[in-house]
VEXPALO-171995 format. One line per field, with one value per residue: residue number from 1; x, y, z of N, C-alpha, C in turn. Coordinates in steps of 0.001 Angstrom, whole numbers, plus 524288, in hexadecimal, padded with zeros to 5 digits. Example, Ala and Ser with C-alpha at 12.3 -4.5 7.8 and 13.67 -1.06 7.14 Angstrom:
! VEXPALO-171995
num = (1_2)
n.px = (83386_83232)
n.py = (7E9C6_7F736)
n.pz = (81E78_81BA8)
ca.px = (8300C_83566)
ca.py = (7EE6C_7FBDC)
ca.pz = (81E78_81BE4)
c.px = (83390_83264)
c.py = (7F31C_8001E)
c.pz = (81E78_81EBE)
//
This chain:
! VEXPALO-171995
num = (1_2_3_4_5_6_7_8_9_10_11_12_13_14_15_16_17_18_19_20_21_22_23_24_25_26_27_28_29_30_31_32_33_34_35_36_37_38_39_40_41_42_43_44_45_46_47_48_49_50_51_52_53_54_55_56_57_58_59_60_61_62_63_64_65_66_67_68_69_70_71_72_73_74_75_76_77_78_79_80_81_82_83_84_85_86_87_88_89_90_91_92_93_94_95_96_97_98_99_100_101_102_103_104_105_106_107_108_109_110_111_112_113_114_115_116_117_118_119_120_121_122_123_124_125_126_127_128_129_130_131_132_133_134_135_136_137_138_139_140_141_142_143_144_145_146_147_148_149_150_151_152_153_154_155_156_157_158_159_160_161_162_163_164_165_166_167_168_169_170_171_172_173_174_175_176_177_178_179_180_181_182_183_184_185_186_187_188_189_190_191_192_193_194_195_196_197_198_199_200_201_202_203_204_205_206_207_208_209_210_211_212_213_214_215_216_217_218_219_220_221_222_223_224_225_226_227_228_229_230_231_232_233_234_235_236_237_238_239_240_241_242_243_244_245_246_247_248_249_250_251_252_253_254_255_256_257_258_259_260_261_262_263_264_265_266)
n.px = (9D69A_9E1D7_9E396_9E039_9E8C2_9F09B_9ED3D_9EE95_9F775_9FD96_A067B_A0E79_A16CE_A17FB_A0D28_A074E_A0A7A_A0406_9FA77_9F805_9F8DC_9F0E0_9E971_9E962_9E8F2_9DE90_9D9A7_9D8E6_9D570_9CB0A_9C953_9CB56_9C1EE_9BBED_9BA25_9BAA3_9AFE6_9A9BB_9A3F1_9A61C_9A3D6_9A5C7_9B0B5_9B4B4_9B237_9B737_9BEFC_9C13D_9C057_9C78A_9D093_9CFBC_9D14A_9DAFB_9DF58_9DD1D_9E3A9_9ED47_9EEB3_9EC7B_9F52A_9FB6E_9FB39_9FD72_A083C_A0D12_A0B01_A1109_A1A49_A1BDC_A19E1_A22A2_A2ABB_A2985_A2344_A1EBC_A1775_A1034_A06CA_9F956_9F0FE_9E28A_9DE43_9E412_9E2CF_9D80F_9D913_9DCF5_9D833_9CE01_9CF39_9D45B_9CCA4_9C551_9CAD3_9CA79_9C050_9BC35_9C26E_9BD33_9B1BD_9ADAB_9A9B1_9A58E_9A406_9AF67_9B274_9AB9A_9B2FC_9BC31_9BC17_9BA4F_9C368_9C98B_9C49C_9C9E5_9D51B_9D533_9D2C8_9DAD5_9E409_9E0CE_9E1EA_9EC67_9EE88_9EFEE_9EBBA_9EBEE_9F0AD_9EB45_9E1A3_9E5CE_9E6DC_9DBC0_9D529_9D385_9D29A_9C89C_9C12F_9C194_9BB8A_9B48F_9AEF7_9AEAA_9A694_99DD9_99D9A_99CCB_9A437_99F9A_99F96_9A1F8_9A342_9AF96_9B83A_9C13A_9C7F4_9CCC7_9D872_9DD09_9E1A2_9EA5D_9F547_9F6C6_9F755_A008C_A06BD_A03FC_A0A3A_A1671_A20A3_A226C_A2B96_A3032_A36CB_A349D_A2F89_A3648_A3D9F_A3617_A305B_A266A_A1965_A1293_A0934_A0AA1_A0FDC_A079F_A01D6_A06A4_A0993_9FE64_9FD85_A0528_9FF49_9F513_9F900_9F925_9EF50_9EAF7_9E74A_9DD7C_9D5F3_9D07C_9CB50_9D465_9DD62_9DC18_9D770_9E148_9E852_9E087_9E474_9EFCD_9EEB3_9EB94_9F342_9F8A2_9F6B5_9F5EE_A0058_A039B_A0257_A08F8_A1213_A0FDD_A1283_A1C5C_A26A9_A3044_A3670_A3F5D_A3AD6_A32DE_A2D1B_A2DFA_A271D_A1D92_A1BAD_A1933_A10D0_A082A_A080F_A08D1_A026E_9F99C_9F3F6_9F936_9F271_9E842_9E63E_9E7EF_9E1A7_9D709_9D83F_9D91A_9CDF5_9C775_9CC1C_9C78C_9BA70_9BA05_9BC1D_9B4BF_9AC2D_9AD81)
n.py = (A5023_A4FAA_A5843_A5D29_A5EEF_A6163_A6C64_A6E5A_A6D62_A743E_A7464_A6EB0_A6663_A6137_A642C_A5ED4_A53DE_A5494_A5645_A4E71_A4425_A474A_A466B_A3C25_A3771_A3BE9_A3550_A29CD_A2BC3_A2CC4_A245A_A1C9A_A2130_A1CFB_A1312_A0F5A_A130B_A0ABD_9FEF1_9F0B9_9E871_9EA4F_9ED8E_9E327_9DED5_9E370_9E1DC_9D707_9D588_9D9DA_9D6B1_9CC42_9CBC7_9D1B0_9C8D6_9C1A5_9C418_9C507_9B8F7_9B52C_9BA47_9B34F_9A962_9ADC5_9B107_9A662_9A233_9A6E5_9A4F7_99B49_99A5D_99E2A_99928_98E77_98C90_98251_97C05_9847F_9895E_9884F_982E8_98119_98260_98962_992F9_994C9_997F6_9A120_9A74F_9A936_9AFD8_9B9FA_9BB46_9BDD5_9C409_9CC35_9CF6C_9D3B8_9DBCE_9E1DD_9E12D_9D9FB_9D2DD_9C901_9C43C_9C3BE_9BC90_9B322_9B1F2_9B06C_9A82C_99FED_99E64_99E00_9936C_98D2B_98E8F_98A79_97FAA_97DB1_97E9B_976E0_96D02_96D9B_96C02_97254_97729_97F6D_9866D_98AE8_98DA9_994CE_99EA4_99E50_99F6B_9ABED_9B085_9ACFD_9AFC5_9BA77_9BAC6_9B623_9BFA0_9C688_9C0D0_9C18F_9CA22_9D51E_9E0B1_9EC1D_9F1A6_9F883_9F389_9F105_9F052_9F549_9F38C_9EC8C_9EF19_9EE5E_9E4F0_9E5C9_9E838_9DE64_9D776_9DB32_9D837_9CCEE_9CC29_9CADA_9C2BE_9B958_9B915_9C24A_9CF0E_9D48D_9CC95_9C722_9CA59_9CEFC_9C51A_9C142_9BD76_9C0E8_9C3A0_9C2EC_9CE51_9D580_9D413_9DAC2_9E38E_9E752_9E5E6_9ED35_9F811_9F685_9F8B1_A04CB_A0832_A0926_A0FE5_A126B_A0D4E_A0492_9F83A_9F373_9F2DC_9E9FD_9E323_9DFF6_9DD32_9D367_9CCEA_9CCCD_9C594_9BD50_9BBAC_9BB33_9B072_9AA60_9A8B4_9A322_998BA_99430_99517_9A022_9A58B_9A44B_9AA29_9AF04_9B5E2_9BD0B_9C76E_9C719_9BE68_9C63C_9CF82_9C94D_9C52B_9CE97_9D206_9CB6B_9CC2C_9D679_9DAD0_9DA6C_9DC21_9E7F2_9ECA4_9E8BC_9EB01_9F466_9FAC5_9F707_9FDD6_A06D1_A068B_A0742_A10DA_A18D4_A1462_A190C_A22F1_A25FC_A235C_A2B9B)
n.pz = (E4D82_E4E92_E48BE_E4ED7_E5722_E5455_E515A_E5C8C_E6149_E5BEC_E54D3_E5B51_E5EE4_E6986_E6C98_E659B_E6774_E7245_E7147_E699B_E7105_E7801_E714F_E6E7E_E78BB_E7C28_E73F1_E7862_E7F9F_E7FCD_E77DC_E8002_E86B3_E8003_E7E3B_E8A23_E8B80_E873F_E8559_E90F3_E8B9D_E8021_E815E_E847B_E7A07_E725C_E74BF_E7583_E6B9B_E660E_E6A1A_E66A9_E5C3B_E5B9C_E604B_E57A8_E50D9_E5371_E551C_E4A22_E4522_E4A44_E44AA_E3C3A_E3B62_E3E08_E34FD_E2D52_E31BD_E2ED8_E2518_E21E0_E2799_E25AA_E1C6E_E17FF_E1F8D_E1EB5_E26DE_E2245_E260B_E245D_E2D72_E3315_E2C7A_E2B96_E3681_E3722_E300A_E35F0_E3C64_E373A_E3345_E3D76_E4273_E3923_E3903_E4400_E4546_E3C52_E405D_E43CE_E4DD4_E5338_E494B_E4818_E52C2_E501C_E479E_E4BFB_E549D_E4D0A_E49B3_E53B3_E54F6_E4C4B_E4D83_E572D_E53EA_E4EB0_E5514_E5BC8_E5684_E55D2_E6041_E671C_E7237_E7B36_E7665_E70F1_E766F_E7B4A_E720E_E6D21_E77BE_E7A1B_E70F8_E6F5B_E764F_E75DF_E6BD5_E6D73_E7434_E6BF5_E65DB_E6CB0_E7195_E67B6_E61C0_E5F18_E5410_E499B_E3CC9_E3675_E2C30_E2B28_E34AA_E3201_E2E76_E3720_E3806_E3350_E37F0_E3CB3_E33CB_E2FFB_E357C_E3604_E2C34_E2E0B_E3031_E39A0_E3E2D_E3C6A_E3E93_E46CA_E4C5E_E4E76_E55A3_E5DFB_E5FC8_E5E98_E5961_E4CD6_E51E0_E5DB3_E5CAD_E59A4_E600B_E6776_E6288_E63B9_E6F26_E71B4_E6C6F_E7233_E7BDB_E78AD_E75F9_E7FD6_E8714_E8191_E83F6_E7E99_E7985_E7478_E7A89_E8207_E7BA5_E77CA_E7E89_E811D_E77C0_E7C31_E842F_E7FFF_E7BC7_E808D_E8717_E7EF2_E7C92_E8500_E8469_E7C22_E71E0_E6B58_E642C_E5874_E57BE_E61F0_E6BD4_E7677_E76BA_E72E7_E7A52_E81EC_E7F40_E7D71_E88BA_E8C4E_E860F_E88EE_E938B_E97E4_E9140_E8FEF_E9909_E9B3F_E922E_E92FB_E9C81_E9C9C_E9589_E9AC4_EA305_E9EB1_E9B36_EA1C2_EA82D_EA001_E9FCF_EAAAA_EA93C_EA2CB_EA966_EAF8A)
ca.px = (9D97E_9E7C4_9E470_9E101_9EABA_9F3D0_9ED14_9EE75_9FE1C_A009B_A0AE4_A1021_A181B_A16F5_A07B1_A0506_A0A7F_A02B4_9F4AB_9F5DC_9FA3E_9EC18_9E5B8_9EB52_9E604_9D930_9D630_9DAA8_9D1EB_9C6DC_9C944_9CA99_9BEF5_9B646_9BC13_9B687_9A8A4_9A701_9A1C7_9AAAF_9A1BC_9A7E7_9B4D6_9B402_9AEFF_9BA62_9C52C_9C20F_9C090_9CD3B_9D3AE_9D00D_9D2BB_9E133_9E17F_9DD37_9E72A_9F282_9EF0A_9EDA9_9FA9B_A0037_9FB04_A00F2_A0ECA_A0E36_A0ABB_A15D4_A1EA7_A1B02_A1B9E_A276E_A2F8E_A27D2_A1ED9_A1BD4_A1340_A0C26_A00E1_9F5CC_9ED00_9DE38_9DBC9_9E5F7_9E18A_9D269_9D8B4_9E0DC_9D45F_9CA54_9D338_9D582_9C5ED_9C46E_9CBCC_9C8CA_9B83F_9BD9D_9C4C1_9B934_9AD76_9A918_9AAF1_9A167_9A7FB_9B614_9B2E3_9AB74_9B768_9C1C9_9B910_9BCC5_9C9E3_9CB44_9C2F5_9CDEF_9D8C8_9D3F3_9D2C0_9DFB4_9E872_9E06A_9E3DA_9F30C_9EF0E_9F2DC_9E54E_9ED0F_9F346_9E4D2_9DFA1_9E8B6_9E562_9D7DC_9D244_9D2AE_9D04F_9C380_9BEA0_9C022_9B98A_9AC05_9AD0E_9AD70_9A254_999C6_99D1B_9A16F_9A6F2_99AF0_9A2CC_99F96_9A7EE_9B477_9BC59_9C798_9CA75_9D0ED_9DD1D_9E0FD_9E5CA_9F08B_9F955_9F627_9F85B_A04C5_A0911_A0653_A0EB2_A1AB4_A228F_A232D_A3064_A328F_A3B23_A328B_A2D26_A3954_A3ED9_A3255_A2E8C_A213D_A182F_A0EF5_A04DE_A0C0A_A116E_A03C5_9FEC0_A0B43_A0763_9F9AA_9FEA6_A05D1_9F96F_9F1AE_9F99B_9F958_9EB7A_9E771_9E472_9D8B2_9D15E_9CDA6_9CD01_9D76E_9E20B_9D982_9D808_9E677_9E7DA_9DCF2_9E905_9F373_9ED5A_9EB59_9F869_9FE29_9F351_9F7ED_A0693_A063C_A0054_A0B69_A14FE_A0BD1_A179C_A2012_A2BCA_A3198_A3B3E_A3E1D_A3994_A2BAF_A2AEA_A2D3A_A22A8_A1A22_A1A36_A172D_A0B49_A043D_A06BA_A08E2_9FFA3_9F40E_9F3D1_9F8C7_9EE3B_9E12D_9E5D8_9E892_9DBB0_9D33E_9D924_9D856_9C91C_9C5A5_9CB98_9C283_9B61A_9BA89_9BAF7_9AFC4_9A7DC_9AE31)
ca.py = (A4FF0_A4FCE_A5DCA_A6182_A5D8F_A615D_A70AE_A6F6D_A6D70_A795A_A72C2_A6F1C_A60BB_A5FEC_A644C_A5B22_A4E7F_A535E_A5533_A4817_A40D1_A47D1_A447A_A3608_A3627_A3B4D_A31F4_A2726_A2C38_A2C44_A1EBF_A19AA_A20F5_A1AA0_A0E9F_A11CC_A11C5_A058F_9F9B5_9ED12_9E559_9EC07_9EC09_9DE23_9DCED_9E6FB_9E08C_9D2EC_9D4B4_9DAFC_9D2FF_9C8A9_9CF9B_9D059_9C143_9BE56_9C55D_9C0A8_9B226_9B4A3_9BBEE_9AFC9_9A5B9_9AF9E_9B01F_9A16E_9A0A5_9A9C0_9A1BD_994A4_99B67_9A008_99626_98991_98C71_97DD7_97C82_988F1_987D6_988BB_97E98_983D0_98631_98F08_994CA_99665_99BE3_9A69C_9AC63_9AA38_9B213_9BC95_9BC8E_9BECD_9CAAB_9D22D_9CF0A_9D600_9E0EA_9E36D_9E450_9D537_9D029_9C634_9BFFF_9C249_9BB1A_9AF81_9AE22_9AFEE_9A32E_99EB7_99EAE_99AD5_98D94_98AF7_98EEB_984F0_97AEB_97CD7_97C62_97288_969F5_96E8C_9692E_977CD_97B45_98407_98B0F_98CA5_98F6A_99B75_99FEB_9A09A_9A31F_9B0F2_9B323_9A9C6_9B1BB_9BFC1_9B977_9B653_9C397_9C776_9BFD9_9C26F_9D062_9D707_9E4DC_9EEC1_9F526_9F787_9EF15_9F524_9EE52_9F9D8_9F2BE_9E71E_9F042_9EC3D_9DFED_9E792_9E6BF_9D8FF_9D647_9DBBA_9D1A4_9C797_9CA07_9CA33_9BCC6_9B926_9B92D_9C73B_9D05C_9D677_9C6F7_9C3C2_9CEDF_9CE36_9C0EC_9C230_9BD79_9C5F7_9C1E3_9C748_9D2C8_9D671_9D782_9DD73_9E92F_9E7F8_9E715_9F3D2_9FB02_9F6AA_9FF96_A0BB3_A074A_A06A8_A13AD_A1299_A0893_A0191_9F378_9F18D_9F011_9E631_9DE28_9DF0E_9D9C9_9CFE0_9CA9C_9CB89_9C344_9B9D7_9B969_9B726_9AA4B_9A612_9A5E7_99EE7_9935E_991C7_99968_9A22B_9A85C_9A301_9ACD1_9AF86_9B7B4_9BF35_9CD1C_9C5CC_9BD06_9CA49_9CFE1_9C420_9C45B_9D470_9D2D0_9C93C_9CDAA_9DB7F_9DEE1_9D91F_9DE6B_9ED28_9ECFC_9E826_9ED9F_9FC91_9F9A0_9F582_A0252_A0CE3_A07F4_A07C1_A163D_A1B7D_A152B_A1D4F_A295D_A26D9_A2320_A2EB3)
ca.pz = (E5271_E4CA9_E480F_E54E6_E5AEB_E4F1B_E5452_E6297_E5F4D_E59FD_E52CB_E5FB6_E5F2C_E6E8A_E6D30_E6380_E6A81_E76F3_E6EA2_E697C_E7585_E798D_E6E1F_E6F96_E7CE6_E7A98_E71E5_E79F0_E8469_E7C2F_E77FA_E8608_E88C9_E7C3E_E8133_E8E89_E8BC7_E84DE_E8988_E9052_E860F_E7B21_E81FC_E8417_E7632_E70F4_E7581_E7400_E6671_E6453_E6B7E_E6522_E56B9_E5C99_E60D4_E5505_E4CA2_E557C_E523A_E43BE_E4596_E4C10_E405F_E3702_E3C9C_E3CE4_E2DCB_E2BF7_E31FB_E2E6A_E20D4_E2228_E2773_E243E_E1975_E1750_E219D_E2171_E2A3D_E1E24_E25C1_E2421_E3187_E3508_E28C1_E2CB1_E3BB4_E3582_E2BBD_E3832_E406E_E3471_E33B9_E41E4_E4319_E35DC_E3ABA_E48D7_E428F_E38F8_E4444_E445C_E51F6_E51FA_E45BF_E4B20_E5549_E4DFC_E452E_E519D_E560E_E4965_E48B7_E5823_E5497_E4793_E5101_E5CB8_E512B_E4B0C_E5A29_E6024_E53EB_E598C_E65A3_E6C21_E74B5_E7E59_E729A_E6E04_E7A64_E7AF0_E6ED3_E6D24_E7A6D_E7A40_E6B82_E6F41_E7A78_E724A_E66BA_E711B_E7674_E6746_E64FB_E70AB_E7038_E62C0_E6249_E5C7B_E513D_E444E_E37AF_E3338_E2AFD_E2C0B_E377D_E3108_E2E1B_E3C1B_E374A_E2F80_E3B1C_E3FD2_E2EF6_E2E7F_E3A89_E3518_E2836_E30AF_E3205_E3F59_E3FE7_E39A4_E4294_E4BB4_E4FCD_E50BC_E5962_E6214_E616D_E5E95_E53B8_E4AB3_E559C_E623F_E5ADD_E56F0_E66F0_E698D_E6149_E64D0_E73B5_E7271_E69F4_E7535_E8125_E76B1_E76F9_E8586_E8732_E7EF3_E8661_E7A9B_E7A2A_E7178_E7CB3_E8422_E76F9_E75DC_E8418_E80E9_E7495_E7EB4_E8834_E7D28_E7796_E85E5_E8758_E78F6_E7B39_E8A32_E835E_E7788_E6EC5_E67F8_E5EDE_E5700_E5A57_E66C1_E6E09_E79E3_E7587_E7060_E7F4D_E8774_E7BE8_E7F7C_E8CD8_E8C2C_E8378_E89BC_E98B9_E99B7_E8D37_E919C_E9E81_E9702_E8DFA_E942F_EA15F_E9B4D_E9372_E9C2F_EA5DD_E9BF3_E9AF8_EA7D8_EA9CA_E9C0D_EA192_EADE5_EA8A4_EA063_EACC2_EB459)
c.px = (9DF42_9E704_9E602_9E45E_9F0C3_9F32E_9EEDD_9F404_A0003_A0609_A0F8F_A12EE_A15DE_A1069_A04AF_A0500_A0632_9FC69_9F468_9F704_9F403_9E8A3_9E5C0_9E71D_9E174_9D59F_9D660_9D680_9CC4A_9C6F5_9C83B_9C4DE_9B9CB_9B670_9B795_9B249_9A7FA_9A763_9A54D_9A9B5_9A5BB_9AD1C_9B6FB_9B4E7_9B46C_9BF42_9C644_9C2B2_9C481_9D07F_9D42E_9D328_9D92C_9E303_9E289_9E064_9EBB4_9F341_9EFF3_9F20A_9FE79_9FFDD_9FE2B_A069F_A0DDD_A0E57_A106C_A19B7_A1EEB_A1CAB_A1FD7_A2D82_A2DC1_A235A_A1C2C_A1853_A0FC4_A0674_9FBAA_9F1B4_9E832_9DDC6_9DEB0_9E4AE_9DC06_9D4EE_9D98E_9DC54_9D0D9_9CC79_9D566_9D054_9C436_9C7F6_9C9DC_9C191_9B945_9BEFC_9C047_9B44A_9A9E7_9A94E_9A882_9A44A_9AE58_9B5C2_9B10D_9B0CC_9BB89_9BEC5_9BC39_9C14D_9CBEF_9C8D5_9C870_9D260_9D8B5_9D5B6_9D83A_9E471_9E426_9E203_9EA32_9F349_9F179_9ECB9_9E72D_9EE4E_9EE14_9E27D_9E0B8_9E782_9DF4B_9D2D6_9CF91_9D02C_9C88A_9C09E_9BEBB_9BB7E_9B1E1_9ABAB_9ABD5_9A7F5_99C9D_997DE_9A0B3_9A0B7_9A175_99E41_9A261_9A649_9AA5F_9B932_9C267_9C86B_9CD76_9D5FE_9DEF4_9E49B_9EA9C_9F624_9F9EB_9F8D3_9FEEB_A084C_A09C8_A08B3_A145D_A1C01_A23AA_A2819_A3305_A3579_A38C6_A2FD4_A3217_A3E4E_A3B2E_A3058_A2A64_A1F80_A1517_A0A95_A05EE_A0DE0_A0CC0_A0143_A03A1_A0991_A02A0_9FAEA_9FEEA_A00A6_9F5DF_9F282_9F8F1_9F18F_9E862_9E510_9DE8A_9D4BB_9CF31_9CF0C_9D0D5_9DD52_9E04E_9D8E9_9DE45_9E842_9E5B2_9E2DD_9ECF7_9F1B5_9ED07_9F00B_9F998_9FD70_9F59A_9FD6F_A0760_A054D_A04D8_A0EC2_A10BF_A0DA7_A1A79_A26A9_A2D54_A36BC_A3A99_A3A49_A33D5_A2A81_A2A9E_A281C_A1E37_A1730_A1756_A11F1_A06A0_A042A_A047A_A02CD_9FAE2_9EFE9_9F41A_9F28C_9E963_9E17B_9E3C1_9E2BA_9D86C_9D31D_9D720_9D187_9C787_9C5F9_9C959_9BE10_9B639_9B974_9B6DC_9AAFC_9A807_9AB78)
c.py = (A5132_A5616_A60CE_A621F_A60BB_A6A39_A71F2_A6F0C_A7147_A7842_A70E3_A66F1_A5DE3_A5E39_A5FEE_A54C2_A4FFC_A53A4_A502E_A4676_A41AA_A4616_A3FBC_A3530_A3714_A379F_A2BFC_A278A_A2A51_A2681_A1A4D_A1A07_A1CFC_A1572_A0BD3_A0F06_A0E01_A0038_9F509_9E96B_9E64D_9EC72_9E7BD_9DCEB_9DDCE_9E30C_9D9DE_9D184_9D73F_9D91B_9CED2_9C854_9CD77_9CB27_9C016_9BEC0_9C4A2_9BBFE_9B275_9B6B8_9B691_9AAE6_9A82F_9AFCF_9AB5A_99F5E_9A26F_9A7B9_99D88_99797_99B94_99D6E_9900A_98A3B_9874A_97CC8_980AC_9882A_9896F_984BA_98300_98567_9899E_994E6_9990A_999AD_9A162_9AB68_9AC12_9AE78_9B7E6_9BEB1_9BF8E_9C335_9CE57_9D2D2_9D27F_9D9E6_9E51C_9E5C3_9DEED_9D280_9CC55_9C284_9BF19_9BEF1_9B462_9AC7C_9AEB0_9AA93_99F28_99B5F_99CCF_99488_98BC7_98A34_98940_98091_9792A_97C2D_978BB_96D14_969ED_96D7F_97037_979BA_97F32_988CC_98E06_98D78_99540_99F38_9A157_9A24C_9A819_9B2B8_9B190_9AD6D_9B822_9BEDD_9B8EF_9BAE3_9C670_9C785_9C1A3_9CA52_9D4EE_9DE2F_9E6E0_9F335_9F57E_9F554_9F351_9F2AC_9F001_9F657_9ED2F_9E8F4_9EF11_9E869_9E101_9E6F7_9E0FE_9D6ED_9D665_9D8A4_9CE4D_9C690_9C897_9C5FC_9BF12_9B996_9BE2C_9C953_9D2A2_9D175_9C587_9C5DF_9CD64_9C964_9BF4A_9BFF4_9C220_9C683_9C688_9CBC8_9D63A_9D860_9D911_9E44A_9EA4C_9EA55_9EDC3_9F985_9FB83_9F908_A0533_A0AF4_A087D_A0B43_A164F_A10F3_A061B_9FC0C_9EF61_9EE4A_9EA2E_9E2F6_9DDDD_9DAC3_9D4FE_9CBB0_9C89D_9C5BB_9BEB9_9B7C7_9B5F3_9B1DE_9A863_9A4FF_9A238_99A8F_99115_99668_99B39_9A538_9A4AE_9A73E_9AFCE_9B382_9BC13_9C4EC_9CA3A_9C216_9C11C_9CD88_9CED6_9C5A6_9CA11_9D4D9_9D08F_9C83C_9D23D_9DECF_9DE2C_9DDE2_9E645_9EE85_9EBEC_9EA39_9F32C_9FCA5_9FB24_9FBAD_A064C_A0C45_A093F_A0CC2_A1966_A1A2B_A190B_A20EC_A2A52_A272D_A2870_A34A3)
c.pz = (E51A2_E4AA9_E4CDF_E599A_E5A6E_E5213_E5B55_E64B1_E5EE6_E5884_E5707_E6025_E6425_E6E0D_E6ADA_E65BF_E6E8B_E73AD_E6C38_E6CEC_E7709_E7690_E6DA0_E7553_E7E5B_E7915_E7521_E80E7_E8268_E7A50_E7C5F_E87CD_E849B_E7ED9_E85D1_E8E9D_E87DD_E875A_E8C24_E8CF6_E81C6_E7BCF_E817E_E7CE5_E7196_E7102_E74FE_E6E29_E63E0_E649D_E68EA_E5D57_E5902_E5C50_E5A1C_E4F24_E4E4F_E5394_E4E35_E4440_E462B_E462E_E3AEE_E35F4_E3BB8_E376E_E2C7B_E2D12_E30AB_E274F_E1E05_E21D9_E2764_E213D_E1783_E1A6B_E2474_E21F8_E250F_E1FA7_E2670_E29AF_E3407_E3194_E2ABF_E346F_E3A79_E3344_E3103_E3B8D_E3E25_E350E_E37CA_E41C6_E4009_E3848_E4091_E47B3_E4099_E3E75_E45EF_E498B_E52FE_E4D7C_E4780_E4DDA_E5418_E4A01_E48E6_E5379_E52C4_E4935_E4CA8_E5721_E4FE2_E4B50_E5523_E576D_E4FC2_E501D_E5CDC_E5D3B_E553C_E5E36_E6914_E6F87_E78DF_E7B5A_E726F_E7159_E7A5B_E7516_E6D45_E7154_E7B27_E7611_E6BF3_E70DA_E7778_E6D08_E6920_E726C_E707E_E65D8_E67FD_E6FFE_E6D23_E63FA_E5EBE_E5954_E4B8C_E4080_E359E_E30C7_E2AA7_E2F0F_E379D_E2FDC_E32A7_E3BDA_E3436_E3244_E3B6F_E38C8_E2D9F_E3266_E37F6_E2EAE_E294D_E30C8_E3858_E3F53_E3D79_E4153_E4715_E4F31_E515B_E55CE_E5F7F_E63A1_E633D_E59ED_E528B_E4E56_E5A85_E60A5_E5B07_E5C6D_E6940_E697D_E64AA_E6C07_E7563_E7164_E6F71_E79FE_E7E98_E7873_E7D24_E86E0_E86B6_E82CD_E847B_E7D96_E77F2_E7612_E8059_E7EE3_E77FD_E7A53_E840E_E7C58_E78A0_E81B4_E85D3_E7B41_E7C87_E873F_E821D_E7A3D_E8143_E8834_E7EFB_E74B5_E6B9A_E63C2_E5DE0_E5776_E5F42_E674B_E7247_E7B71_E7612_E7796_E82CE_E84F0_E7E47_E83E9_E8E68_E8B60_E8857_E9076_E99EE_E95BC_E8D22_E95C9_E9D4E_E955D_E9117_E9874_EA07A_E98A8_E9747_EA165_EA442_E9AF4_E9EBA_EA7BA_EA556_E9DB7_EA844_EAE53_EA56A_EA47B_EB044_EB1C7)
//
């Protein structure tokens, strides 16, 4: 394709931007339309289980900033009790088994990890915190279970976590948290946010998972500070993500399918 596009140029700078812009939008049609013709089962099925993938690399995001700081600036009582221990690896488990092709196990150890979780804040006496928190991850984890994604095992697809990896080496308080006023957590569906309007085009279910996160963060932070760093840039941030990016994302989604089964039906 890059040849042909590379010919249809004729060494032409102009020509060449306007053959890829077409070849960009080709494929982007073509995506919308594969999109299209597949089932709301498998949409359903698609996006809950991504979604939930995301949740559940936000949280471990947020337990990892907290090590980092407790490390950092009070290493005597770094959190090392076993069961934050056993949340952190069920919660590590549960995504690489989602990544790989196991949905069915993702979703048994996302169970997992929400039963340790409940155990470890209801002993903190917080059940609204914990309300907000694992509702959503709960309810992706049954649609998981009930109905898993039909895709064959690929462990390539654990390099995804290379981004989400390189988050959480960051101290929370490095210069871009402390600029934006975000942790490695909200930073993390910030990007994703943005990814997911280049995205909408497609009609995949990636921006509707992303939407499915938002909607989660905005229920996790009405109930309690859900960051440890603050500031105006990261509350106008905030309030962006988890109004406008919802509504963005699963709206433009759920649009751009509608008008591919259209033109598929027309």
């Amino acid at each position: 394709m890059t040849s042909a596009v590379h010919d249809l140029s004729a060494g032409s700078l102009w020509r060449t931007l306007r053959e890829s812009q077409a070849l960009i939008a080709a494929g982007l049609r073509a995506r919308a339309n594969a999109a299209a013709g597949l089932s709301k089962r498998w949409l359903a099925a698609s996006t809950c289980a991504q979604g939930a993938t995301v949740l559940t690399i936000v949280v471990l995001l947020g337990y990892a900033q907290l090590d980092l700081l407790i490390l950092e600036y009070h290493p005597s009582i770094f959190p090392n009790e076993s069961g934050f221990v056993l949340v952190q690896a069920l919660m590590a488990a549960s995504i690489a088994a989602a990544l790989v092709g196991f949905d069915r196990i993702s979703a048994l150890l996302g169970f997992s990890w929400i039963g340790a979780l409940v155990n470890n804040e209801l002993a903190a006496d917080r059940p609204t915190r914990l309300l907000a928190l694992v509702l959503i991850p709960a309810v992706c984890y049954l649609v998981m279970l009930v109905i898993p994604r039909e895709r064959s095992r690929d462990p390539r697809r654990l390099m995804w976590l290379a981004p989400a990896l390189l988050l959480t080496l960051l101290p929370a308080n490095d210069l871009m948290g402390a600029d934006l006023g975000l942790g490695a957590g909200a930073r993390m569906l910030l990007v994703l946010s943005v990814a997911g309007i280049f995205l909408l085009p497609t009609g995949s279910s990636l921006p509707l998972a992303f939407a499915v996160a938002l909607i989660w963060y905005g229920f996790s932070l009405s109930t309690g500070r859900a960051l440890l760093i603050s500031s105006e840039t990261g509350d106008v941030l905030r309030l962006a993500m988890i109004t406008v990016g919802p509504l963005l994302l699963g709206g433009g989604a759920a649009l751009r399918l509608a008008r591919a089964r259209r033109r598929l039906v027309g």
